[in-house]
N, C-alpha and C positions, 0 to 999 in steps of 0.2 A: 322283294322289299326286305327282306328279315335277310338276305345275304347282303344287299349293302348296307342294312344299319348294323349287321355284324364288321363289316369293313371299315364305315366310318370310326365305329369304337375303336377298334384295332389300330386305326390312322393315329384317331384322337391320342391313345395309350402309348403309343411311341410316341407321338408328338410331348406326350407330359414327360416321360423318362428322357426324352433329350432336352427339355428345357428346364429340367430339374437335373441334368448334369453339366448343362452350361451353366448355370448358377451356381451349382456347386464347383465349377472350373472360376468363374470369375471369385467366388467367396476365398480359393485358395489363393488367385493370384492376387488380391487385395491384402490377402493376411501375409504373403511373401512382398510386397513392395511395403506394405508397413513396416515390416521387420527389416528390410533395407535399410529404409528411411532413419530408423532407430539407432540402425549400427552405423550409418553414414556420419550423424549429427554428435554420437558417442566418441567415432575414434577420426573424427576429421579437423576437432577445433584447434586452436593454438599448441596448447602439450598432450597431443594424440598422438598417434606412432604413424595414422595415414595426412598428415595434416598437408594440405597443401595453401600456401599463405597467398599464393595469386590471387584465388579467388573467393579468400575469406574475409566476409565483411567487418570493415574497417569503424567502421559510423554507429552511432549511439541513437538510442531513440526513446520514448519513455514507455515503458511496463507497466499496462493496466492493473495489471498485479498490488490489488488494493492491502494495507496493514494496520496497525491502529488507528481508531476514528475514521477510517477510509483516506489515512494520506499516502498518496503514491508517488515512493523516491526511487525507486529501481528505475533503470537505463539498463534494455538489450541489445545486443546486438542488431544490425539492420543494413540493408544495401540499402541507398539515397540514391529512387529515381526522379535524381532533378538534372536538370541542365545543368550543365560545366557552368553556362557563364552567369548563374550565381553565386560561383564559391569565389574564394579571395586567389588568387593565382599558385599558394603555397599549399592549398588544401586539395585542389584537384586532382592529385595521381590517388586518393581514395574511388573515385570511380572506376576507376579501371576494373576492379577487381567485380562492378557490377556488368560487366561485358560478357564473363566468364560464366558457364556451365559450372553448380557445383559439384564437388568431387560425386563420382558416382551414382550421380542424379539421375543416368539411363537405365538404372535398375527398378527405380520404382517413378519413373515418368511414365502415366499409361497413354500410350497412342491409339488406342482403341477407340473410335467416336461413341461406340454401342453402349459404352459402360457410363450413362447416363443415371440423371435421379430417377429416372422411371423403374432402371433394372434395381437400384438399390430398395424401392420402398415396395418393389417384390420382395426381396430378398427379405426384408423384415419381415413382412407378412406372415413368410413363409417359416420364417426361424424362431418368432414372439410373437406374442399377440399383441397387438395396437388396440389400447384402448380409445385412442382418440386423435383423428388429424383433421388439423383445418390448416385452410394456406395463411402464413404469416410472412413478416418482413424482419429480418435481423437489425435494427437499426444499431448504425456504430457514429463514431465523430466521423468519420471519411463519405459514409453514402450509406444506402439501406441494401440490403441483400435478401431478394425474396424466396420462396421457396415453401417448404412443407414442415409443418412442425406434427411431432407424433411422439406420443407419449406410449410407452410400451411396458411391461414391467419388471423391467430394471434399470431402466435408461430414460431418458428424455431426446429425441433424436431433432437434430435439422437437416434435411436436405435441400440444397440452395435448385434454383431451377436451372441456375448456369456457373456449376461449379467447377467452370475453367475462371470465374473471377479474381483477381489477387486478391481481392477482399476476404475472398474465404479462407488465405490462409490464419487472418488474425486470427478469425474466430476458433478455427480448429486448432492453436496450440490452447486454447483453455479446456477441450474435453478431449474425449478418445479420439484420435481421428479413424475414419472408419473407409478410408483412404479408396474404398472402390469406385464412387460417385462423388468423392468431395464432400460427402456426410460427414458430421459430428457430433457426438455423444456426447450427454453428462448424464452419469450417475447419478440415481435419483436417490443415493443414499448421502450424496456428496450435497444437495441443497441446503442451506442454510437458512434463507428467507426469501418467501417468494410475496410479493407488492403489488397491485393493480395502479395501473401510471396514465397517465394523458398522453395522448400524442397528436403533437397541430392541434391542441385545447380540445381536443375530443378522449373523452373516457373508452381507449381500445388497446389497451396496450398493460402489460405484465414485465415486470423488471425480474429478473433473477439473481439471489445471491449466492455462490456456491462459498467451500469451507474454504478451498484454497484462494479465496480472496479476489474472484473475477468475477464480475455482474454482467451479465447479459437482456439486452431491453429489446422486448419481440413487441411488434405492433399487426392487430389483426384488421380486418377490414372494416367489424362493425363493434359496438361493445355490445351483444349479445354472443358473439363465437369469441370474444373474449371472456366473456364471466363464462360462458361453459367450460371454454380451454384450464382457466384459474380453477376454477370449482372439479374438473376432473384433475387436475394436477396434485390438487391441496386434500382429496381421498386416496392419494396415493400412501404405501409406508415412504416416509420421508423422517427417518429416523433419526436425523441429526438438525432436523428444523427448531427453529426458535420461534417464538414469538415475536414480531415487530416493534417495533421502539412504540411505548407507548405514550401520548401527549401529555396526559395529566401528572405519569409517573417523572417525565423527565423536567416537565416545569418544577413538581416538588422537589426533585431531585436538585435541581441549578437553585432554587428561593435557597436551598438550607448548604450551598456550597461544593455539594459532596458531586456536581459537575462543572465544568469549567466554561468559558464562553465557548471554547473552540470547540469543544463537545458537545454543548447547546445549540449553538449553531449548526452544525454538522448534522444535527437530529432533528430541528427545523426544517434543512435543504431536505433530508430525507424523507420525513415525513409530508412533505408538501410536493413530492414528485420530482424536485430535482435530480437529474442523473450525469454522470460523466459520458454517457453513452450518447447523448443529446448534446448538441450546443446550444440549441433553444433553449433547454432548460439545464442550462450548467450550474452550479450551484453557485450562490451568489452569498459572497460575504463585505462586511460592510468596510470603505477606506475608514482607517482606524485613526491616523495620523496627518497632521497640517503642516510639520514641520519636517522639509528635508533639507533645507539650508544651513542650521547652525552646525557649530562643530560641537556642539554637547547639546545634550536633552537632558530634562528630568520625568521620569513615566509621572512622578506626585503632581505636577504641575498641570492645571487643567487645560492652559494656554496653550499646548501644544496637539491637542484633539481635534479633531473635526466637530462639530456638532452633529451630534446625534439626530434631535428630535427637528431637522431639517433635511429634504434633499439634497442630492448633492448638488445639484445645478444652481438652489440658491443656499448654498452654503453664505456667498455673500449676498449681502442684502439688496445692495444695489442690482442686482439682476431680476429681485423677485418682481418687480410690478410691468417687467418682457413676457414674461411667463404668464400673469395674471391679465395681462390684455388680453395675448395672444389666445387663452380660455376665453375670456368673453368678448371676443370678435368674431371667435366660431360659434359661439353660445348662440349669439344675436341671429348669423349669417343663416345659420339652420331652422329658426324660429320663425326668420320672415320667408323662409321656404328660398332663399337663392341658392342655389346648387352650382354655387363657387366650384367647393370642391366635393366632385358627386360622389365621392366614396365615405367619407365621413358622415358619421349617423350621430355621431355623439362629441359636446367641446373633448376639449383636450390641451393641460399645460405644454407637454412634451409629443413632440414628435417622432422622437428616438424611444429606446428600452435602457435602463442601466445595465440589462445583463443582454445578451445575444450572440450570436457565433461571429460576427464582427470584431463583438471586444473581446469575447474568449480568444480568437486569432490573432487581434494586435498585440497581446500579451507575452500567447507563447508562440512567437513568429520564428525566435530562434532554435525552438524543442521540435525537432522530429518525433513524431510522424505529421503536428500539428503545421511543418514548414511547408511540406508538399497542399495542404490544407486551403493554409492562406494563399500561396501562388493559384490554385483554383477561383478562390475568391474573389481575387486579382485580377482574371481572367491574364493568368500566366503571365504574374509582375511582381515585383515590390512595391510596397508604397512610397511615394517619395520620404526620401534621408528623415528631412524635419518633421515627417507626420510620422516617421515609425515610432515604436517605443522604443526611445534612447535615455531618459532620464525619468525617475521618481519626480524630480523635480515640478520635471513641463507636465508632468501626466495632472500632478493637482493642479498645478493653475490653473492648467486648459480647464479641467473637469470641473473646479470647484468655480471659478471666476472669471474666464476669456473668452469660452467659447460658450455659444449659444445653442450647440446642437451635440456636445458631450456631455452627456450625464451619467456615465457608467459609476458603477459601483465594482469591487476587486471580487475576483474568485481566489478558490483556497492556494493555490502551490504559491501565492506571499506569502503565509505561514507553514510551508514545510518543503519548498523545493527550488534550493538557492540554483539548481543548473538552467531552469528558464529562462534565469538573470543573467545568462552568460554565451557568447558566440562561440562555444568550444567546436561546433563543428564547419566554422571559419566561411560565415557565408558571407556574400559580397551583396551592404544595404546602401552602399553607397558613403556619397560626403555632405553630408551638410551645407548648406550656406554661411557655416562661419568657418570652414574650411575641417572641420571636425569632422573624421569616417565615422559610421555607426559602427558599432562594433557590441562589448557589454555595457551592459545597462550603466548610465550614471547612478552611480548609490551616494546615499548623505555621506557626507564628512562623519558625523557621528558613529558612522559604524567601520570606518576607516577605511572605506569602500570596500568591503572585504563581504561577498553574497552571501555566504555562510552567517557570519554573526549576523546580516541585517535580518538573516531570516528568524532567528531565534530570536532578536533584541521585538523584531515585529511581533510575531508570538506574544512574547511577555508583554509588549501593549498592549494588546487584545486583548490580556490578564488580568490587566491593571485592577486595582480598586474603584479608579475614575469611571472605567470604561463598566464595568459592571455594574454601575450606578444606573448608567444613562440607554446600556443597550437596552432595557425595553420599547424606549420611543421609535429605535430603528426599527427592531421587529412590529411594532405598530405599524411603521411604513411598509414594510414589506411583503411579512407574511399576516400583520393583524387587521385592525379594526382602519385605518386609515387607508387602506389599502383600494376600497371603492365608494360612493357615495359621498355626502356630505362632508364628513371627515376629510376624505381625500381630497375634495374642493378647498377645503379651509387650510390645509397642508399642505398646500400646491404641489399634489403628489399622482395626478389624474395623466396617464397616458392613453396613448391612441389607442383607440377602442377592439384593433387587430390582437392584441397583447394578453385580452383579456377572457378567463373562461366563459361559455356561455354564450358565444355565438355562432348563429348555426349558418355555416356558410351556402347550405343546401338550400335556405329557403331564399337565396336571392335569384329573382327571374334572370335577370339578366346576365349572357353567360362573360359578355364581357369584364361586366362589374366581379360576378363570380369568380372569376381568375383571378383578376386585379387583388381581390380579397384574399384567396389562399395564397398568392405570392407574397401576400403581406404577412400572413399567420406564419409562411417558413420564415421570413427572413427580419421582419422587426425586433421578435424578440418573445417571450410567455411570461405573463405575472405568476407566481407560485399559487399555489391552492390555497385560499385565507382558513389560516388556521384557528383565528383567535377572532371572536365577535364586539368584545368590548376590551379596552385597553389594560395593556399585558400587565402581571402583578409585578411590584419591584422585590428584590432582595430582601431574602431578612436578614438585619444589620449583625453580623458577627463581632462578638467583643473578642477584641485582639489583645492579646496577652504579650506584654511588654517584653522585647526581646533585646539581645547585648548593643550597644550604640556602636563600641569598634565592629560593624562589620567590613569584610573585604570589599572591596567593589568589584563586580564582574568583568564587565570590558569598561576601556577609561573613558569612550565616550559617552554613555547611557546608565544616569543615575537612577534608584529607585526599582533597579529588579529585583526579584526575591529570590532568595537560594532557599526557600521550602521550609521545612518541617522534619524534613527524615533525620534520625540520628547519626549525628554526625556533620550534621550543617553548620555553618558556621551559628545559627542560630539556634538551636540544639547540640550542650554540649554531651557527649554519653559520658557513659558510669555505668561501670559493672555492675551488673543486676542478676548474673549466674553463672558460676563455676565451678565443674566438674571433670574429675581426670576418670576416663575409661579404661580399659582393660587393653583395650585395642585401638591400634589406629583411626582415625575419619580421614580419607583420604577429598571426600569429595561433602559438600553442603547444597542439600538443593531446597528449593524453598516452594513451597506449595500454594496454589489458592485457595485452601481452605485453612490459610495462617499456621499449620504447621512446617518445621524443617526437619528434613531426613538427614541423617549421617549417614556417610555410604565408606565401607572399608576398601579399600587399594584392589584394582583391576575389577572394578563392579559399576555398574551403571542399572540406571529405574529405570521400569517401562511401565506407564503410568494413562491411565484415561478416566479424565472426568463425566461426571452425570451432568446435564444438558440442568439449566437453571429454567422457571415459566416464567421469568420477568426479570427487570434490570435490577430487582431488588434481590431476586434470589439467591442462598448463598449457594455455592458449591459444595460436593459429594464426593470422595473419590469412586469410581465405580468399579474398577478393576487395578492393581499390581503387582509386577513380579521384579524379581532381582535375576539382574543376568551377570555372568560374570565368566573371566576365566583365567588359568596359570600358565605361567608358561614353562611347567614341567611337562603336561601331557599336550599343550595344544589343544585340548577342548574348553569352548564356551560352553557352561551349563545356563539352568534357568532354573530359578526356584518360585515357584507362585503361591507354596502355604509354608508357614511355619511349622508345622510338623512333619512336613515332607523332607525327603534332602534333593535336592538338585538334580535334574531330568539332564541327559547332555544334549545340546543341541544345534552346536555344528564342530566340527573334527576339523582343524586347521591343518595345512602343512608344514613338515618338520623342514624343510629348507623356506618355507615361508611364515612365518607365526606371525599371530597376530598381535599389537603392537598397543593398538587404545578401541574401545568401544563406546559409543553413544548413544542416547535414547535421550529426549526431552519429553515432560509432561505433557498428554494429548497431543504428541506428534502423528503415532501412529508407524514410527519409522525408528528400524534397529540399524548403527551402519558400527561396520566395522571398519578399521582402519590395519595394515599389515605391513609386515618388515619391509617389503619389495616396492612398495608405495600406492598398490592398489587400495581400493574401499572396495566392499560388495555392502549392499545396502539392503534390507530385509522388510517388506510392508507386516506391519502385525495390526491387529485389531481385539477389541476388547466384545465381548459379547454383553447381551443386557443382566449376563448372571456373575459378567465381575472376569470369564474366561479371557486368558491373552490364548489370541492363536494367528499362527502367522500365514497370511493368508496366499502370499505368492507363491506357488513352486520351486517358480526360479528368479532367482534375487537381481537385480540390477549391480553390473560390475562398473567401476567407475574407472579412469585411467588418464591420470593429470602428474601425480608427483611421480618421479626416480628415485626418489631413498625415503626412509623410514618414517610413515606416518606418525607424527610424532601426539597431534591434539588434533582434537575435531568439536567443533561445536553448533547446537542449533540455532535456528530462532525462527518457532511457528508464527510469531509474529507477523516476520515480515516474508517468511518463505524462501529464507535463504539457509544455507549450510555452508561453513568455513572451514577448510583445512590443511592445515602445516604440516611440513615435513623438515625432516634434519640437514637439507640444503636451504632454512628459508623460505620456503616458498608456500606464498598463502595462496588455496585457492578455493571461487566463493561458486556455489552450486545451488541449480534453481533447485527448491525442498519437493516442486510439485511433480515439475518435469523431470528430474535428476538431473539436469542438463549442463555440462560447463555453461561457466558465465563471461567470467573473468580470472586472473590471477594475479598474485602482487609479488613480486622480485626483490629482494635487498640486496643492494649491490657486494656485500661483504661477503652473504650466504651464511649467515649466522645461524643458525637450527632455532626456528621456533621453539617455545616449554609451553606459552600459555596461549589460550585464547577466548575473550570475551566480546559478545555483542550485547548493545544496548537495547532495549526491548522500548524502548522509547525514540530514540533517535534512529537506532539501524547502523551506528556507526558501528565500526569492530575497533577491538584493544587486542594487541598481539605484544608477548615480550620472545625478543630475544636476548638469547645465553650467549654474552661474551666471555670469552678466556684472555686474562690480561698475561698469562705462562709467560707468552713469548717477548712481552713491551719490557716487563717489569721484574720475571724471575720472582715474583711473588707467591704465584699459584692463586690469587686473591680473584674468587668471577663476581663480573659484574654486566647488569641488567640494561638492556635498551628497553622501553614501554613508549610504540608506536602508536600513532591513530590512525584509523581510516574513515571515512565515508563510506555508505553501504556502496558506492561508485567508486570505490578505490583512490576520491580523493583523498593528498594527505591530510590532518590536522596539527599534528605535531609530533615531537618525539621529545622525552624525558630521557636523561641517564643517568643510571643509580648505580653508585657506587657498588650499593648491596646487595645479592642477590635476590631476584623480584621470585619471589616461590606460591605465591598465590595473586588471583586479580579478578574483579568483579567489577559490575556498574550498578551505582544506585537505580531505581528506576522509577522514581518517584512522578507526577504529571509533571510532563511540559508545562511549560509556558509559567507555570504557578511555581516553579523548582528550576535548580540547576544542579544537576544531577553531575553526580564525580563517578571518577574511577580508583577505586579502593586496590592497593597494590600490596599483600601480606610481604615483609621481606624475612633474611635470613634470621636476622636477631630480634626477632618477636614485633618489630613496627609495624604498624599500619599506614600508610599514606594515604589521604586522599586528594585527589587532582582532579581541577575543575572540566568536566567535560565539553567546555565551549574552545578552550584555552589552554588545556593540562596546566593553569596556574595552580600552583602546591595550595592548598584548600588548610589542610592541618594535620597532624600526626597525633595517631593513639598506640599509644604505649600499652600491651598484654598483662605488662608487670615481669618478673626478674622469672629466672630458672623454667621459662615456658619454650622456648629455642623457638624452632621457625615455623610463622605461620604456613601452613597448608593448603589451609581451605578458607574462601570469606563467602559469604553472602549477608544478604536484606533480607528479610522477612516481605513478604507481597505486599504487607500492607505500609511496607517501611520502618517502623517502629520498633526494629531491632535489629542488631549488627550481630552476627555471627562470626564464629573464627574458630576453625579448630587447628592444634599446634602439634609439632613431633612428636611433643611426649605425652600423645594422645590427650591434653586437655581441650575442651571445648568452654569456649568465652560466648557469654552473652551480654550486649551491651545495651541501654535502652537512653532517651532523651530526658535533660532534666527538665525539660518544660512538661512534661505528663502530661500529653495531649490522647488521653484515651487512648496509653499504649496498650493495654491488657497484659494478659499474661502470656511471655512466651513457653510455645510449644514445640520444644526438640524430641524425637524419636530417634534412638539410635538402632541400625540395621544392621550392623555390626554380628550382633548376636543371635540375628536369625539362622 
């Protein structure tokens, strides 16, 4: 006996030494096809040196990739597995390219069947500790992905159970991909807020929100392995979490102005469980407008609203007493016990939902990845021509007065995502019966059919004065007190009782009826979580301070928008309020959340991280910065982080390659440099809780898009994008999370970019280029192009200025309540600003005489002050003469550290 239990151990003990070097053999070869993967997707895109365009995709899709208030305007890349004979006959050689193998793809395709989720949540086991796994379902818009969720400590992991699915690739570009098993990671120091959610009206489900702007909504089996899952997750260090929107603060917040409808609402959906992650519960905003026929509006004019404090189905009145039978005929039907219809336990006006993955789909039928979506829906179709959505028009009529069984109400991308409205990836919906193809959406006259301004002119109605009056009655209907009960009887506002939380589908015996039921909970639609018990407070009335009668008007067909508050508006005119000549240059003005602006001297850039606020009221901290900088006598970037230190070096460039511009944005977390040769190498840094910068990669991400000399680069954590120019012209726009090429933009002339700005508010970019008139005119006199883009590389317009454009900023005051410009410093001390919808010339501020050319502009955060610093080192500070609680500005000059 004691010689084969010494044999079996000895079996046993090679058997663990060999199963712990196949793990360690698959753990390497996961970490070399990751790293494949990395280099394949860095040097194969459009301006890569291995690029091959056969089989680079061609087709645009929308990037969950959320940004301010959660609007999401980014389009990435994507192959379109649809059928050819969807498309229009001109767009079809786009598929080709999805026939194709991508470049290099055999290097990190594992054909291994073995290397399954079984071996991966070994391999964890074995590498960290799991504090916690139970089985969960990834739910996305396309379908659920089940598998294992494990929280460990430093990551949060999922492993799908069949991670050959394509599904799983979405989900893994939002964390690490951990590419052995089709696992993917997020960083548990990367969560931002983490939410308990419904899912099918049962409380089992956890939404997550990371920093870079991706939410993921996991659903467990029961809501007890969900409140355990939440409750071990929320004792983890999660040191960049916030606190959740809170209800009471964001109502007082919206009574006293200081938030706006679209951000009230937005915090409504969120708080009440809506998710983009769900089509059940998409998030539901209210039609705002009645009028899409005339060729001008007035927002002042009430006549053109919807009514609020009614449904949409009986918006007209003649339809309410279809509705109010049709409740008490089931009313009666149920009472006298006939089981007409045996599924119905409770009346009901509507038989449909305003919100559901129906009308989420008929909206955005033309937005990939949502296309492939509805053809499922469809059961692999269109809908016919005339039922698609082809017109704002027919959509109110139907909804508001013709039809008896649409009652939807709008989701958000009507306020901020004009490419939904548009067929740009040319699919074939057919022709209408009045001999009209579908194609883009019909828009009003009013906005001159142009998706862009309608999207912004609709915003601003959501603004309105009118509308801020009357949205409490919606929210009554939706998320408040009308919402069930009596109320909702009396407000003819009672849907089928599928819709509604608090049914429990498990106690019904029969299994038939049981089914019938849960097919209904997916697909009719979910009422929000009632947030409000008794009806919602209104506004407190703000006294509006008389402003100039000549204002400009925005666009010509839509009276009544407001150009804001910020200095410099046409309603606010500035006036010098401080001027001071320095010692030294300001080459650069950045402006802080904590109302201060930095001055920064020539070839220097901040690297800056804020302290985490406990509420929406909280102000901001800075918690750590340092100054990076460098010459181009020796080729070294230094870094200085105290003032009494001098400059630590901290990277040594190449003397045939120097480096050209460097960037850093407030709480980016990311240093990049830009060099003579046209590469970026980009640097991750982190700030510790004692204020330390330390840069946390080894090895930096090289970037490789431009051929000649980086000329500008700029961020914007906002929306997770990074821009950058070089001296051929060539803009090009890079994911902030991923490092990833995106896109790039081309100017036919090749003019060398000098500036570049993005809107922190819209996402569009501002780019000038440097024209030389030498060769037209024999003058030597240069003069300025200031281009727009869309954060999608549509264009907006282009200005040309005689004079050289030497500085450029964007206001970034709120949407929808603003119309925000772009401030152009020129050679001889002008200021321009130009309307951000339009680049219509807004108005001109003059510096004053002997100041030469501005350099640097910026806005204070809170708007309330223009900056400008000039060649001969003075700095301008401008403030508004309406004195709306501008305070005092606060400049820092860093010059002299």
């Amino acid at each position: 006996m004691a010689i084969t239990r010494t044999v079996v151990e000895e079996q046993n003990r090679e058997r663990k030494v060999l199963m712990e070097r196949l793990k360690h053999s698959r753990a390497l070869e996961a970490q070399a096809m990751a790293k494949w993967r990395e280099i394949a997707r860095r040097l194969t895109h459009e301006r890569a040196p291995w690029h091959f365009p056969d089989s680079y995709p061609s087709s645009w899709e929308l990037d969950p990739t959320e940004g301010p208030a959660r609007v999401r305007i980014r389009l990435q890349r994507c192959h379109l597995s649809i059928d050819q004979r969807f498309f229009l006959n001109e767009h079809t050689d786009k598929l080709k390219a999805t026939k194709l193998d991508a470049p290099l793809s055999y290097l990190f395709t594992c054909g291994k069947q073995d290397a399954n989720a079984t071996a991966l949540i070994e391999r964890l086991h074995t590498t960290e500790r799991i504090r916690k796994m139970s089985q969960a379902r990834v739910v996305t818009p396309q379908a659920e992905l089940p598998g294992e969720a494990l929280i460990g400590e430093t990551c949060f992991y999922f492993v799908p159970d069949n991670p050959d699915m394509p599904l799983h690739t979405d989900i893994a570009l939002g964390g690490l991909d951990l590419a052995m098993a089709g696992g993917t990671a997020w960083r548990l120091e990367d969560i931002r807020e983490l939410h308990r959610r419904r899912y099918q009206l049962q409380e089992r489900a956890i939404e997550i929100f990371l920093i870079t702007g991706r939410t993921y909504l996991l659903a467990f089996n029961s809501s007890k392995e969900r409140d355990e899952f939440a409750l071990e997750l929320s004792n983890c260090n999660l040191p960049r979490r916030v606190p959740g929107d809170d209800l009471g603060e964001a109502l007082a917040l919206w009574r006293s102005g200081a938030l706006t409808n679209w951000e009230y609402v937005t915090c409504l959906n969120k708080l009440a469980g809506r998710s983009y992650n769900d089509l059940m519960q998409y998030p539901v905003f209210p039609f705002v407008l009645a009028d899409y026929t005339s060729e001008t509006i007035d927002l002042s004019n009430p006549k053109i609203y919807r009514n609020f404090k009614r449904p949409m189905a009986v918006q007209d009145k003649k339809n309410e007493q279809h509705y109010v039978n049709n409740y008490n005929y089931l009313k009666q039907a149920l009472s006298e016990g006939l089981n007409l219809v045996a599924l119905n336990q409770e009346p009901f006006h509507y038989g449909s939902h305003y919100s559901n993955s129906g009308t989420v789909l008929h909206f955005l039928v033309r937005l990939p990845p949502f296309t492939s979506m509805f053809l499922n829906y469809q059961d692999d179709n269109f809908d016919i021509p005339d039922r698609t959505f082809h017109a704002l028009a027919t959509t109110w009529r139907l909804t508001s007065c013709d039809s008896t069984t649409d009652v939807k109400e709008l989701i958000p991308e009507f306020f901020y995502l004009p490419e939904f409205l548009l067929n740009f990836e040319g699919f074939n919906f057919g022709v209408r019966q009045n001999g009209n193809r579908v194609g883009d959406v019909e828009l009003p006259k009013w906005c001159g059919g142009d998706a862009r301004l309608f999207i912004l002119a609709h915003r601003a109605a959501l603004e309105s004065e009118i509308v801020r009056e009357v949205l409490p009655f919606w929210i009554d209907l939706v998320f408040g007190f009308r919402q069930t009960g009596r109320p909702a009887v009396e407000a003819i506002n009672v849907f089928h009782p599928a819709t509604y939380y608090g049914f429990n589908v498990e106690q019904i015996a029969d299994p038939l009826e049981r089914q019938a039921w849960e097919t209904m909970v997916k697909t009719y639609g979910q009422t929000p979580a009632q947030l409000f018990r008794a009806s919602h407070p209104l506004p407190i009335q703000n006294i509006a301070l008389a402003g100039p009668t000549n204002i400009p008007y925005v666009i010509e067909g839509v009276e009544g928008i407001r150009w804001g508050n910020y200095v410099g508006a046409p309603t606010n005119d500035p006036v010098i309020c401080w001027k001071h000549k320095h010692r030294a240059l300001l080459a650069s003005l950045i402006p802080l959340s904590t109302g201060d602006v930095f001055g920064l001297p020539n070839c220097t850039t901040l690297i800056l991280a804020y302290s985490k606020g406990a509420s929406m009221l909280s102000s901001t901290s800075v918690l750590g910065a340092a100054l990076a900088s460098w010459h181009s006598t020796d080729g070294i970037a230094r870094l200085k982080t105290k003032k009494e230190q001098p400059p630590r070096p901290l990277i040594k460039s190449s003397g045939l390659d120097p480096i050209t511009v460097m960037k850093s944005s407030p709480d980016c977390g990311q240093f990049w440099i830009g060099y003579m040769s046209g590469r970026i190498v980009v640097y991750a840094c982190t700030v510790g809780t004692t204020g330390k910068i330390e840069f946390s990669s080894p090895s930096p991400s090289v970037l490789l898009a431009h051929r000649k000399r980086v000329i500008a680069i700029e961020l914007s954590r906002a929306f997770s994008i990074a821009v950058s120019g070089d001296n051929e012209g060539v803009l090009v726009i890079w994911d902030l999370n991923s490092l990833i090429y995106v896109r790039s933009i081309t100017k036919e002339q090749g003019h060398p970019v000098s500036l570049i700005s993005i809107s922190e508010t819209l996402g569009d970019i501002a780019v000038v280029y440097q024209l030389s008139n030498l060769l037209i005119t024999n003058t030597g006199e240069n003069r300025s192009d200031l281009k727009v883009y869309t954060i999608n590389a549509r264009s907006v317009g282009v200005v040309s200025s005689r004079r050289r454009i030497t500085a450029l900023c964007y206001s970034n005051a709120v949407e929808g309540v603003s119309i925000n410009v772009i401030a152009a410093g020129l050679d001889n001390g002008v200021i321009r600003l130009w309307s951000s919808w339009d680049l219509r010339l807004v108005r001109e501020i003059n510096s004053g005489k002997g100041c030469g050319a501005i350099i640097a502009i910026t806005w204070s955060c809170d708007q309330h002050h223009l900056y400008a610093a000039t060649e001969d080192c003075t700095v301008i500070i401008w403030e508004g003469t309406r004195k709306l609680n501008n305070g005092t500005p606060k400049f820092v000059n860093l010059s002299t550290l």
